[in-house]
N, C-alpha and C positions, 0 to 999 in steps of 0.2 A: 412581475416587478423584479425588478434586478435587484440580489442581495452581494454583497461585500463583507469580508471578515472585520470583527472588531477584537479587539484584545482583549479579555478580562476573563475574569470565573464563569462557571455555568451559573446562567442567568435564572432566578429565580423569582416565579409570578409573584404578583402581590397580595391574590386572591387564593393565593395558599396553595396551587397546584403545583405539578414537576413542574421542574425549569428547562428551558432549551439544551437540548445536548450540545456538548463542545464538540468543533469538528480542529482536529489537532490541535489540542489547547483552546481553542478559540471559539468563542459564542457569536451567530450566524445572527447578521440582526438584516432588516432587509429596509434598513430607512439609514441615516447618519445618525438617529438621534440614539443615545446611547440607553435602550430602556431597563440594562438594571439600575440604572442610578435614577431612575424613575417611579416613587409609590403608586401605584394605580392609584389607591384610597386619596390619595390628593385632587386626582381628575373629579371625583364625586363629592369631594366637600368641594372643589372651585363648582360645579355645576349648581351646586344646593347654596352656597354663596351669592352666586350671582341671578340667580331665581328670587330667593328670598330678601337680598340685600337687609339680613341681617344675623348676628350669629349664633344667636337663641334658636332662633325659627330655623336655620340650617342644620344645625344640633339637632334638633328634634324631628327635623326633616328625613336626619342619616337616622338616627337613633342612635346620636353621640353623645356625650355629655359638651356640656358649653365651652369649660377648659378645654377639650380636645378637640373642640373646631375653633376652640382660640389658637390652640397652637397651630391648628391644620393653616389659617388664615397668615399667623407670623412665616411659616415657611414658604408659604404660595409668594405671599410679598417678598422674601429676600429670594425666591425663584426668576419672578417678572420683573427685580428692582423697581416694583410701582406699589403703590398703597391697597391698590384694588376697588375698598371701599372707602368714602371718609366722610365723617360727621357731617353733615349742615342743617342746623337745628337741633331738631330731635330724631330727625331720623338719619338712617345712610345714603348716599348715592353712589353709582360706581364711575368710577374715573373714567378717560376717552380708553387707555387702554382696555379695561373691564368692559365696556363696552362692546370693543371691537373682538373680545372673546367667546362675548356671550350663546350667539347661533354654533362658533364652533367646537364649544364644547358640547353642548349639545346634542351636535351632532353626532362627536365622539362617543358620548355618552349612550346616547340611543344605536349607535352601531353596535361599541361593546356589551348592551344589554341582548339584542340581536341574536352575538355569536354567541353566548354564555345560556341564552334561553330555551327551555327545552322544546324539540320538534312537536307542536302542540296543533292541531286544526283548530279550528273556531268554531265552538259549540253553541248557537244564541239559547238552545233550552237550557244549557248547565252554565253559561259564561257570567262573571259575575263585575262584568267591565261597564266602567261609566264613559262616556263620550261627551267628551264639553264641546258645546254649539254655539255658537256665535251668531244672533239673528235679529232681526227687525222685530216687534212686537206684529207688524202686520204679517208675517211669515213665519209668525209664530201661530198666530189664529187660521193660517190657511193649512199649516202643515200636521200641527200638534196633534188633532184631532186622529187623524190617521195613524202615526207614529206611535200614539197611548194605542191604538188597537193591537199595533202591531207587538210593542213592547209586551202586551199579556196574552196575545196570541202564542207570540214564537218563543220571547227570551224575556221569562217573569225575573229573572235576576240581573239584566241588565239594567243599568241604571242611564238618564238622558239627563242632562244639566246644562240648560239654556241662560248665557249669558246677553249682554247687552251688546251691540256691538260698537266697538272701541274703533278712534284712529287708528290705533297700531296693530290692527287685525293679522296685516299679515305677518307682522315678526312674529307673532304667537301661531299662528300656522307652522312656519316655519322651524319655529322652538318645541314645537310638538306641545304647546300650553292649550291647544284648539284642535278640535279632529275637523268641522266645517265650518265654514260659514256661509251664511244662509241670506240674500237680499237683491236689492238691484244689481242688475251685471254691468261692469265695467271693464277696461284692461284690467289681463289676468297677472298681479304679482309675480317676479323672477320665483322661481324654484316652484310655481304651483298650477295647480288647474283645475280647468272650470270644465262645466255643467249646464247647460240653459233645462229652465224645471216647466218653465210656463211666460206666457205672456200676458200682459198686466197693462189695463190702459187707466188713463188718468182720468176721472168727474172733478167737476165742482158740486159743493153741498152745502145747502144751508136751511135756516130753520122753515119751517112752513110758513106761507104769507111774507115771507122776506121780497119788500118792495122790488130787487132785481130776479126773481121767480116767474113774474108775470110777463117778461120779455124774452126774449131767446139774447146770449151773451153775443157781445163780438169782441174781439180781445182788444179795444180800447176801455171799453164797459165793463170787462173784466180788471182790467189793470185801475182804474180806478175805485173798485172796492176796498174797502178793510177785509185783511187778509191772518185767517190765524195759519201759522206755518208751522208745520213739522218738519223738525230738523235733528235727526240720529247723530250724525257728525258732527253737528252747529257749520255748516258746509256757508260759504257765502263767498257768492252768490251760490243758490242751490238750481237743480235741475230745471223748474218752471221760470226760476230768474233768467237764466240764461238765455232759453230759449225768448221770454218778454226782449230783452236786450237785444236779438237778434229782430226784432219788428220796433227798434226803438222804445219801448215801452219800460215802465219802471212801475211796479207794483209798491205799498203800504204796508208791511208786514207789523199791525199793530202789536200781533201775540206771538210767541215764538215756544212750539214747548219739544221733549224731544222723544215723544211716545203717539204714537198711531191711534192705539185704543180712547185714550183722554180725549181727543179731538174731536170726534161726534159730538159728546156731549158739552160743549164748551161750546159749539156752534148750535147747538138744541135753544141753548139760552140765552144767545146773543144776536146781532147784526152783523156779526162776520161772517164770510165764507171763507171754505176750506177747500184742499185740491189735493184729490186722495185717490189712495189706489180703486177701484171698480168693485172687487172684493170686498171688501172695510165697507166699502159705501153700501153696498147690499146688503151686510150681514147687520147694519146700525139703522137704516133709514127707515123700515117699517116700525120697529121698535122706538125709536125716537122721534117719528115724524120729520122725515128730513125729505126736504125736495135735493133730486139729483141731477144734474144737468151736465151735457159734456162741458168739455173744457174746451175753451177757445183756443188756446193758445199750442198745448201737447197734443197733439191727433193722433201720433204715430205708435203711440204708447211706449212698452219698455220689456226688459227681458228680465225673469226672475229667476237667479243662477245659485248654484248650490259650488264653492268653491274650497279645496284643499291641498294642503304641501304636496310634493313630489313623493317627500321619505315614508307615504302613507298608503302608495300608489297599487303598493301588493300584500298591504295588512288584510288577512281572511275577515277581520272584524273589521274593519272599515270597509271594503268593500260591502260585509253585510248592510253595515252603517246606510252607506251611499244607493243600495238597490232599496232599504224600505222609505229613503227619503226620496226617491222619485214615483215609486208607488204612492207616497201619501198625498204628492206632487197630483200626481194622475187621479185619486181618488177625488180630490178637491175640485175639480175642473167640474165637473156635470153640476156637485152640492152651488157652483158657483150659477153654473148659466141656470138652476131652478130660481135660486133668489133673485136672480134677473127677470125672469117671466116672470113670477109673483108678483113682483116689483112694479112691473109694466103693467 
């Protein structure tokens, strides 16, 4: 990077270290932007700002007191001449500029934690790091199992905290608020990358003795049933719509809910049919008495991908992360095809 002289005194960190030597008078900066008139401690209360979008909860985020990220918050404002955050209702929102801040501080942020952190390996027997997962409840039941082994195998102090997975999955990948996520494969978001974990085909299921049990489906027959839908995103049209629309066809989505696990049993005690992963169906149909039938309509099935940011690509602990989640990946496969022959 090409640096350039700037004028002023020897530059002094914010985090309390020496300051840059002067080279004849002069402090060596290697950007335009002038950083002794820059608090670092402001980059970290904007970042715990615009996280928390509130100034209690950033307070307590830094281990500030409220006044001191009150003022942190008046200075940042008369820095960007914008508001940052402002009222509506009861809660905050942040303005289009706050907005368009938010990934790069972030990033800032996680770089400077980066240089500043000590040259450490990743230990999973002594590490005492949590990894938030972003995942489908069905990719939860295929993978979990595995991953608790491994979790008290290798690293009893690691911690796994599985969330739901959100629209705005990948900005949180991105913001380092998510280490993976876990679900159907799709295009892989700017700044991240994917994984294919396993392939995943699609049943219809419904209860035993359901009048369309006793025929084989054709996807006219299918598309005229009552249909309970599982929808994680509330996507619409979703993946089997799509595909119907491509043969003309329009399905009846009487139920709509947005968890995998509930949906067996909602179809146990009803006339609807359901259109679910292969797995789920295996692991619910003997237990509830469910007939399973291919699906007319999806034949080709789908790929199930383990996906994460860029800025995570050479973490020792993410990568750990990522080899025990393709292991539990691989361990599921066989537990899958035995509930298949059972099944059969």
């Amino acid at each position: 990077m090409r640096g350039y002289p700037v004028r002023g005194p020897r530059v002094q960190s914010a985090v309390g270290g020496a300051g840059i030597d002067a080279i004849d008078g002069r402090a060596w900066y290697p950007s335009t932007v002038r950083l002794a008139a820059i608090d670092t401690h402001l980059v970290v209360a904007l970042h715990a700002l615009l996280a928390e979008r509130s100034v209690t909860r950033a307070a307590r985020r830094t281990g500030v007191t409220q006044p001191t990220m009150s003022h942190a918050l008046a200075r940042l404002r008369a820095h960007f001449d914008d508001p940052l955050l402002v009222q509506v209702g009861r809660e905050m929102t942040l303005t289009e500029r706050a907005r368009g801040l938010v990934e790069r501080v972030a990033a800032a942020v996680d770089r400077l934690e980066r240089v500043f952190a000590p040259a450490e390996g990743f230990d999973p027997a002594r590490s005492r790091r949590r990894f938030e997962v972003a995942a489908t409840d069905n990719l939860e039941l295929l993978l979990l199992p595995g991953l608790a082994r491994t979790l008290a195998d290798e690293a009893p102090q690691v911690q796994l905290r599985c969330r739901d997975l959100a629209p705005d999955w990948p900005d949180r990948l991105r913001r380092g608020e998510l280490d993976v996520k876990l679900g159907r494969g799709a295009a892989v978001p700017e700044g991240c990358r994917s994984l294919a974990l396993a392939r995943e085909t699609l049943v219809c299921v419904m209860r035993r003795g359901h009048p369309a049990a006793r025929r084989r489906l054709s996807p006219a027959g299918y598309a005229g049933l009552d249909h309970l839908v599982v929808s994680p995103l509330a996507e619409e049209p979703g993946f089997v719509d799509r595909a119907l629309a491509e043969q003309g066809l329009q399905r009846r989505a009487v139920l709509t809910v947005s968890h995998f696990l509930v949906a067996p049993f909602i179809v146990a005690d009803s006339d609807l049919v359901l259109t679910i992963s292969g797995r789920v169906a295996a692991a619910m149909a003997k237990r509830l008495g469910l007939e399973v039938r291919p699906c007319p309509v999806v034949t080709a099935g789908y790929t199930l991908t383990m996906v994460w940011a860029d800025r995570h690509e050479d973490d020792e602990g993410h990568r750990w992360l990522r080899r025990a989640i393709v292991r539990a990946a691989g361990a599921a496969e066989p537990r899958a095809r035995r509930r298949a022959r059972a099944r059969g």
